[in-house]
N, C-alpha and C positions, 0 to 999 in steps of 0.2 A: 504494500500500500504506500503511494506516494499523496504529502502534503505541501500544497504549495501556495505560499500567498499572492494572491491573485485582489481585482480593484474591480467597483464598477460603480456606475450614480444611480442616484435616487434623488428625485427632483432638485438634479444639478449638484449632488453634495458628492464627493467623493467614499465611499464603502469599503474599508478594509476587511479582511475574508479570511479565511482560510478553506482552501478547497480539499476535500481529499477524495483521492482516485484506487480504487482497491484495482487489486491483478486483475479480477475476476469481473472487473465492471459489466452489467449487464443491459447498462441503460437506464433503471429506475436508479432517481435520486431525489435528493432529501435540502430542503433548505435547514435550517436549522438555528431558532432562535435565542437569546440569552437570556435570565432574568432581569429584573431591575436593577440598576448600577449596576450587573456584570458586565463581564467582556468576554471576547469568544475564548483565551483560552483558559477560563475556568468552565462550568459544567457542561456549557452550550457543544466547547470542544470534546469535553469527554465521550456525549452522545452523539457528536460526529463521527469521533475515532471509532469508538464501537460500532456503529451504524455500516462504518466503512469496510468495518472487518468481515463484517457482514453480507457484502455484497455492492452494497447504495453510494454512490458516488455520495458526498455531503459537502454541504457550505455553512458554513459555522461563519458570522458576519457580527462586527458590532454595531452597532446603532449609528444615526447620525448623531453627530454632537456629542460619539460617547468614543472611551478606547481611542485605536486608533483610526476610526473614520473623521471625516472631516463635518464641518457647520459648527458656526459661531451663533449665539454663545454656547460653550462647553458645558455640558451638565442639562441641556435643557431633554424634558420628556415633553414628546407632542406626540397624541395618542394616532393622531392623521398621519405625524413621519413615520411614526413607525412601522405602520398598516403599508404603507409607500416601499416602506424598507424590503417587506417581505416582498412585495409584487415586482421591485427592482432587482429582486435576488434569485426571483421565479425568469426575468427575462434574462439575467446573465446564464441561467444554466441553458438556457433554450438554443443558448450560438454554442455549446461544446460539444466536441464529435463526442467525447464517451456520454453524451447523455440523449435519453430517446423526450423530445419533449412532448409527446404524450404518457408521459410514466413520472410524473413530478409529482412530490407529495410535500407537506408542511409538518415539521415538527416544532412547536414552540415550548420552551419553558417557563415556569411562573407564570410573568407578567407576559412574556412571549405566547404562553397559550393563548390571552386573553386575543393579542392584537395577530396572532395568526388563524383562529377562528374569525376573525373581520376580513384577514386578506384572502383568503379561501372563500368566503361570502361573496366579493364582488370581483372574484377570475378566475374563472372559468376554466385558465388552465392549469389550477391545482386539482388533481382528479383524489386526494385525497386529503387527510388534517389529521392529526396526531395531536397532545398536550401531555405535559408533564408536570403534574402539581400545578393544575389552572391557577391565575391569578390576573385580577384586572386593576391595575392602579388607581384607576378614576375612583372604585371601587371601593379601593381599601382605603382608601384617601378619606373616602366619606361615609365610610362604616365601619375602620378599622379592619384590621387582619380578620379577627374573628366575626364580625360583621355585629358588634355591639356596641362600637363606639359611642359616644353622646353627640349629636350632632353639632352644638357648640364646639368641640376641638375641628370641626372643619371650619367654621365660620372664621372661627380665630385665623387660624392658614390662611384666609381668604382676602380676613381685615390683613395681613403682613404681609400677602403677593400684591394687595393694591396698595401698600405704601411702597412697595418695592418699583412697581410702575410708577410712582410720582418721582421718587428721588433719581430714579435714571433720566426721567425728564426732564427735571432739572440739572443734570452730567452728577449727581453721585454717584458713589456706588452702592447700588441697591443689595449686594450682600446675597449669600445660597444658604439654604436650608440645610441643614446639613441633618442626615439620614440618619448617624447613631453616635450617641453620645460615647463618651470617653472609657468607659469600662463594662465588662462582660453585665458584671451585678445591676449598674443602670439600664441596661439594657433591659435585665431580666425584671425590673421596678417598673419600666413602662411599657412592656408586650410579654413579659412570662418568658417562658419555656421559649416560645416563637422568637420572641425578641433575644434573647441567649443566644439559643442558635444562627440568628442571622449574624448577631455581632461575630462569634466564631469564626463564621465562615467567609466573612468582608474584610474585618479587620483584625482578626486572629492567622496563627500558623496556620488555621483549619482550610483560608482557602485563599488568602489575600493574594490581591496582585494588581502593580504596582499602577494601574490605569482603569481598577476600578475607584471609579470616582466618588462614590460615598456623599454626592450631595447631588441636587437640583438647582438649578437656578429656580426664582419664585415667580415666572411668570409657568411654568411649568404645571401650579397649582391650580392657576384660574383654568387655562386649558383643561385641564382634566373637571373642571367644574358643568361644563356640559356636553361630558363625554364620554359613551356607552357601549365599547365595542361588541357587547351582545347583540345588538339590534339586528346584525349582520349573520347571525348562525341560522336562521329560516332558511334563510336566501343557500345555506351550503347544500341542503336536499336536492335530488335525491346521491348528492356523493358521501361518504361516510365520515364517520368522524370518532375518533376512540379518545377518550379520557382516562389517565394515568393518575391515581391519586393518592394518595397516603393516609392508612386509614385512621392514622393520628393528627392529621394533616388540620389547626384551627380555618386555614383556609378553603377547606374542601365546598364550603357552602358557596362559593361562586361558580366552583364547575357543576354544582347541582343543578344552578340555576342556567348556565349555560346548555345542558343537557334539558333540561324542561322544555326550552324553546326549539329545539332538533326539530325538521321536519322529514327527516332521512332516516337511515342506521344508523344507531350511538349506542355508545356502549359506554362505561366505568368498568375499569379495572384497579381494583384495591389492594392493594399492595399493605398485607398484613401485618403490623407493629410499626408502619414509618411513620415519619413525621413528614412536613410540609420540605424540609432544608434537609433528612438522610436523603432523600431522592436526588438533592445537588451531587451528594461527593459521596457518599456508603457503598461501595460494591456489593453490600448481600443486597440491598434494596436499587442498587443499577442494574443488575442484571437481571433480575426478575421485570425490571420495568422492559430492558432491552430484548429479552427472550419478546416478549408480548407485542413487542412494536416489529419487530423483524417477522413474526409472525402476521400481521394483520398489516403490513405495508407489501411484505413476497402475494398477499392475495388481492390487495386493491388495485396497487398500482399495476398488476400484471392484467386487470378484466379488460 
C-alpha cells in the first residue's frame, strides 16, 4: 500500500490529503473525514490506513481552515465548507485511474459523520455513507455533547461570537474560543467522562498533534446557529447509509436522530462497551468498527 500526499480545492481553498493506494486496488474508494479540530493524521488516517488494507483506495483530507489545508481565518468551522469539502474530495477521486467513479462511498467521523450525511444528501455521486461515532457541531453546540445542555450556555456563545464580530470591525482582535481548558480534571468538571477523554486524546500523549488546532475562531459559533446538516439525510434514499456507534457513546442521541429521518436502508451498528473517543484511537473497538465497514462498503459500492 502506497501513501501519498496529494492537493485539490474546495471552493477555491487549497485541501491537503493524504491519498492511499492499496496493491490490490479495485476501484471502490472511500473519502474519509476527521472529527472536530482533528486533522487527517490522527483517526480520520487511521481509518484510511485500515480501509486501505483492505482493499478501498482512501483520502483522508483536512478541513478548510484547519491542519494543513489552506482559508483564512484558521480555526474557522463552517458547517457549508465542510459539506463542500466532502463533495471537492468526491471530485478529486473521480480524475484517478485507480478509482472506478461509480464505486465512491463516504466515511465520516464524529463531527465528519454529521457533515458527510449532508454531502451524500445533495450528490448523487456518493452511491454510499458510512459514520463513525455520528456527531453534528451545530448540535452539540446547542445541546451539549449529551444533548442536555441548558440552553442559556449557547446564548452566552452567541452574546461572545457577536462581540467578537464588532471588535474585528473595529480592526481588534476579536480573540478564539478555545475548545478545552488546561487540564484533564477541568475537562472532566465541564463534560465528565466525555470531556476526559476528549482532553486525552487532543491534548494528551493519547492522540495530540501538533496542527490540531484546539480552538474556533467565534464567528464559527453564529454559523452553526442556523445550521442542520440532518435536513439532508431524506434526500440520501434510496442509497444506504450505516451508523457506527458506541454503545457508551453520550453522543449517540444524534445518530439516533439522524437515523429517524432515513428514507432508505440504515442501519446502527453498536459496538459493545465503547465510548464516543475509544472509536478514535482503541484497536479492540477499531477493528470491530473496521470488520463492519469493509463488510457493508465490499457490498454497496460493488451493486
Amino acid at each position: 500500500m502506497a501513501r501519498t500526499s496529494v492537493t485539490f480545492t474546495s471552493a477555491g481553498i487549497d485541501i491537503a490529503a493524504h491519498l492511499y493506494i492499496p496493491d490490490d486496488a479495485n476501484g471502490a474508494a472511500l473519502v474519509v473525514g476527521h472529527p472536530g479540530t482533528g486533522v487527517k493524521e490522527q483517526t480520520s488516517g487511521t481509518y484510511a490506513r485500515l480501509m486501505a488494507e483492505r482493499g478501498f483506495v482512501t483520502l483522508a483530507f483536512d478541513a478548510a481552515h484547519q491542519g494543513e489545508s489552506g482559508g483564512l481565518p484558521r480555526g474557522l468551522e463552517d458547517p457549508a465548507q465542510r459539506i463542500e469539502d466532502f463533495k471537492a474530495a468526491v471530485s478529486f477521486l473521480t480524475t484517478r485511474p485507480e478509482v472506478d467513479s461509480g464505486r465512491i462511498g463516504l466515511l465520516g467521523i464524529c463531527a465528519s459523520g454529521g457533515y458527510s450525511l449532508a454531502a451524500a444528501g445533495g450528490d448523487h455521486r456518493v452511491k454510499a455513507v458510512a459514520t463513525v461515532c455520528t456527531a453534528e457541531p451545530a448540535r452539540q453546540f446547542r445541546h451539549g455533547a449529551d444533548g442536555t445542555q441548558d440552553p442559556a450556555v449557547f446564548q452566552g456563545l452567541l452574546d461572545a461570537a457577536a462581540q467578537a464580530r464588532t471588535a474585528a470591525a473595529r480592526g481588534e482582535d476579536p480573540g478564539v474560543l478555545t475548545m478545552f481548558p488546561e487540564t484533564a480534571e477541568q475537562a472532566g468538571a465541564l463534560g465528565g467522562e466525555h470531556g476526559i477523554e476528549g482532553w486525552e486524546y487532543y491534548c494528551g500523549a493519547r492522540g495530540y498533534h501538533e496542527r490540531s488546532a484546539k480552538f474556533l475562531t467565534w464567528d464559527s459559533v453564529d454559523k452553526m446557529a442556523s445550521s442542520d446538516v440532518f435536513h439532508a439525510v431524506p434526500l440520501i434514499g434510496p442509497r444506504p447509509i450505516l451508523q457506527i456507534l458506541g454503545e457508551r457513546a453520550v453522543t449517540a442521541w444524534m445518530g439516533l436522530e439522524a437515523h429517524r429521518r432515513a428514507t432508505g436502508p440504515a442501519e446502527i451498528h453498536w459496538i459493545k462497551g465503547a465510548s464516543h473517543v475509544d472509536l478514535y484511537d482503541k484497536r479492540e473497538y477499531i477493528d470491530l468498527a473496521v470488520g463492519k465497514l469493509t463488510d457493508y462498503f465490499a457490498v454497496t459500492l460493488d451493486k
